[in-house]
Wavefront OBJ file of the C-alpha trace (Angstrom):
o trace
v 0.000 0.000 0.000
v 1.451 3.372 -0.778
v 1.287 6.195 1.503
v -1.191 9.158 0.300
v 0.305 12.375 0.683
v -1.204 14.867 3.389
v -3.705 17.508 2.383
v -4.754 20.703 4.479
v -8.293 21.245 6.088
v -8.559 24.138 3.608
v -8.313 21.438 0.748
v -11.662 20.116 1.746
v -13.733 22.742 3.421
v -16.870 23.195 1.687
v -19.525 25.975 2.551
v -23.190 25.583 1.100
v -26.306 27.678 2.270
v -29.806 26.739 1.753
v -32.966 29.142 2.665
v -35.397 27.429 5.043
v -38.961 27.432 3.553
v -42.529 26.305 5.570
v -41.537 22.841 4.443
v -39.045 22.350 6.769
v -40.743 23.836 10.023
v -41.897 21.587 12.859
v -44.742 22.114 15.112
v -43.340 24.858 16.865
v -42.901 27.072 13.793
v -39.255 26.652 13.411
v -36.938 24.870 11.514
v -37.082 21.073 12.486
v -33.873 19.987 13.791
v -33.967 17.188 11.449
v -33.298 19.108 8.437
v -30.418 20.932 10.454
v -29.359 17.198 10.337
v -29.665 16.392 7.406
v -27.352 19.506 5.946
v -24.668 18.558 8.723
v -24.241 15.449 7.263
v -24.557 16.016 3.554
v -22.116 18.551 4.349
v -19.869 16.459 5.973
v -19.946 13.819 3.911
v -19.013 15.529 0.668
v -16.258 17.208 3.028
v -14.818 13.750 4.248
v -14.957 12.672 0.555
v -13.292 15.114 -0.782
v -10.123 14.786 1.486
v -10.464 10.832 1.566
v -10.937 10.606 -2.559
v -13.753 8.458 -2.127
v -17.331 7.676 -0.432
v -17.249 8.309 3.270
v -20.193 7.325 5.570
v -21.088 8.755 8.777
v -19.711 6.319 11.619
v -20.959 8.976 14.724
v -21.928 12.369 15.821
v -20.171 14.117 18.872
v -21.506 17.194 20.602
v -24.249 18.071 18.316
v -25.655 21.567 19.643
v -29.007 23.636 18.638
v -28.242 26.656 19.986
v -30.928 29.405 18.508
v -33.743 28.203 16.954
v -34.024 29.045 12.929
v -36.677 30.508 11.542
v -38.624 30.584 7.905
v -36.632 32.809 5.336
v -33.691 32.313 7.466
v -30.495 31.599 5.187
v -28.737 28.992 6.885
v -24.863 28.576 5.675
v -23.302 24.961 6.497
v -19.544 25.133 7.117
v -17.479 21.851 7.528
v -14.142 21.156 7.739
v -11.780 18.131 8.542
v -10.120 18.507 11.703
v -8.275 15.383 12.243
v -7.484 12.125 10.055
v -6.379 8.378 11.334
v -6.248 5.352 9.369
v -9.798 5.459 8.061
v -11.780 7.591 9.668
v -11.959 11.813 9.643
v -13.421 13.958 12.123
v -15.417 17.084 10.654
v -16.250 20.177 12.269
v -18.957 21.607 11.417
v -20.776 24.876 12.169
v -24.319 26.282 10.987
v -25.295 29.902 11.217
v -28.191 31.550 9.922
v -29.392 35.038 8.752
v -32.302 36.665 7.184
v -32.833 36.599 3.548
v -33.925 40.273 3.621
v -32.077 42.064 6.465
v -28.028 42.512 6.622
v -27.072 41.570 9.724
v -24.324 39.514 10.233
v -24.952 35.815 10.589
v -26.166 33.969 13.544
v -24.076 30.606 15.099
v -27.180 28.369 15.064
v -25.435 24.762 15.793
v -22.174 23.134 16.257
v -21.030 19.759 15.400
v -18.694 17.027 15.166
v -18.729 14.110 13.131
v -16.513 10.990 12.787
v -16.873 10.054 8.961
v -15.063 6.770 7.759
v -14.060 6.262 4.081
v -15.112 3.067 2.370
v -14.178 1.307 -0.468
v -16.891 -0.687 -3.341
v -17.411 -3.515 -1.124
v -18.600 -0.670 2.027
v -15.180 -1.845 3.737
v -12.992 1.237 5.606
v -10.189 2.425 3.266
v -7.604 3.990 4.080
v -7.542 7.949 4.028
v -4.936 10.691 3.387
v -3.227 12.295 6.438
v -4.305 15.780 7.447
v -1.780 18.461 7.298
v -3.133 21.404 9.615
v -1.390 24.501 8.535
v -2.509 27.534 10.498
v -2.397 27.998 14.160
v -6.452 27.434 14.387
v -5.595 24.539 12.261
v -3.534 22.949 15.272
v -5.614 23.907 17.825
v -8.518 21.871 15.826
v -6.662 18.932 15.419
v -5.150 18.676 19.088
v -9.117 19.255 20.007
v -9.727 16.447 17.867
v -7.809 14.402 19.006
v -8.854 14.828 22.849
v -12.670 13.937 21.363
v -11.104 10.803 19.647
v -9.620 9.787 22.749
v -12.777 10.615 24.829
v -14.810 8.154 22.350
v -12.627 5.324 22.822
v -12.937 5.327 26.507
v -15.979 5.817 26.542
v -16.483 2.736 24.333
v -14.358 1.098 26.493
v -16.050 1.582 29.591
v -19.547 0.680 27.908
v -18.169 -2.499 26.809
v -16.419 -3.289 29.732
v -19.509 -2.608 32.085
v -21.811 -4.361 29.304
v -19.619 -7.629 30.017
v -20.197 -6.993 33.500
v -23.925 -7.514 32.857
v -23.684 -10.410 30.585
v -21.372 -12.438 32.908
v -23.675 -11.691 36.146
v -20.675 -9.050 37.968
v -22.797 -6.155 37.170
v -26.066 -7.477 38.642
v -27.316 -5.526 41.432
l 1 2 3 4 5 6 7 8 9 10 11 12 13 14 15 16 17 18 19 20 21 22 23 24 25 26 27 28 29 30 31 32 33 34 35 36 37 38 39 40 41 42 43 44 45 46 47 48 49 50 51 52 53 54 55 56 57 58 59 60 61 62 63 64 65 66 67 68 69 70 71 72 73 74 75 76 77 78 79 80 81 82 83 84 85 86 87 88 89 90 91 92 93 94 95 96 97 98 99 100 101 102 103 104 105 106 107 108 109 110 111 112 113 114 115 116 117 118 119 120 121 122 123 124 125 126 127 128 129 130 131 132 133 134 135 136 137 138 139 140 141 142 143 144 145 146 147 148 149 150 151 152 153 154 155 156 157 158 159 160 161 162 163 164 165 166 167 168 169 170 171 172 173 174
């Protein structure tokens, strides 16, 4: 196997805005935070394979966050990035803001996210991916961030597997 060359967050970063219409509302009268979703991870996904060369799926998403509510006739701009890169699997940052279609005032942070995205090859079997080359200070600072999620889901996974065997063999019966 030859070793892909690195590429830089920039590489990959893809921005795409969409303006919410009554269609997407829920029964409150905002946006439904399943079509917030949905734009994180077509987002992402296009992000992930761009800097993997390939189909990526979504394997998990870390620290999703609604934090204002969007509206009808907001314009909602999708910004994702790759933050850090292992074998496989990316992470992408993403971040959603929103603004009105008819007033200039500077956009809104409406959600934050993080998603691990793993590339795959025609059989749906992880392939692997380029490194990632951060180049800027922010850049670093992503990737060491990254990397402290990363290590934060394998414990976690290790602890829920650990207690889960607990269960199964009768220790963690109470």
């Amino acid at each position: 196997m030859t070793s892909q060359p690195g590429h830089a967050p920039d590489d990959s970063a893809l921005t795409m805005s969409s303006i919410m219409s009554p269609h997407d509302t829920n029964l409150m009268g905002t946006v439904h935070g399943g079509v917030i979703l949905k734009l994180i991870d077509s987002v992402a996904g296009v992000v992930a394979a761009r800097h993997s060369g390939g189909p990526a799926v979504t394997a998990s998403l870390d620290e999703m966050v609604f934090l204002v509510a969007v509206r009808v006739g907001d314009v909602v701009h999708v910004e994702a990035r790759i933050t850090w890169a292992g074998r496989t699997s990316m992470e992408v940052a993403v971040k959603v803001t929103a603004d009105r279609w008819n007033e200039s005032v500077p956009p809104t942070t409406v959600a934050t996210a993080h998603l691990v995205m793993v590339a795959i090859d025609e059989e749906g079997q992880p392939r692997p991916v380029p490194e990632l080359t951060p180049v800027t200070p922010e850049d670093i600072r992503a990737y060491r961030q990254a990397e402290i999620r990363r290590s934060h889901r394998l414990a976690l996974r290790a602890a829920l597997r650990d207690e889960q065997e607990g269960v199964d063999s009768g220790e963690g019966a109470r």
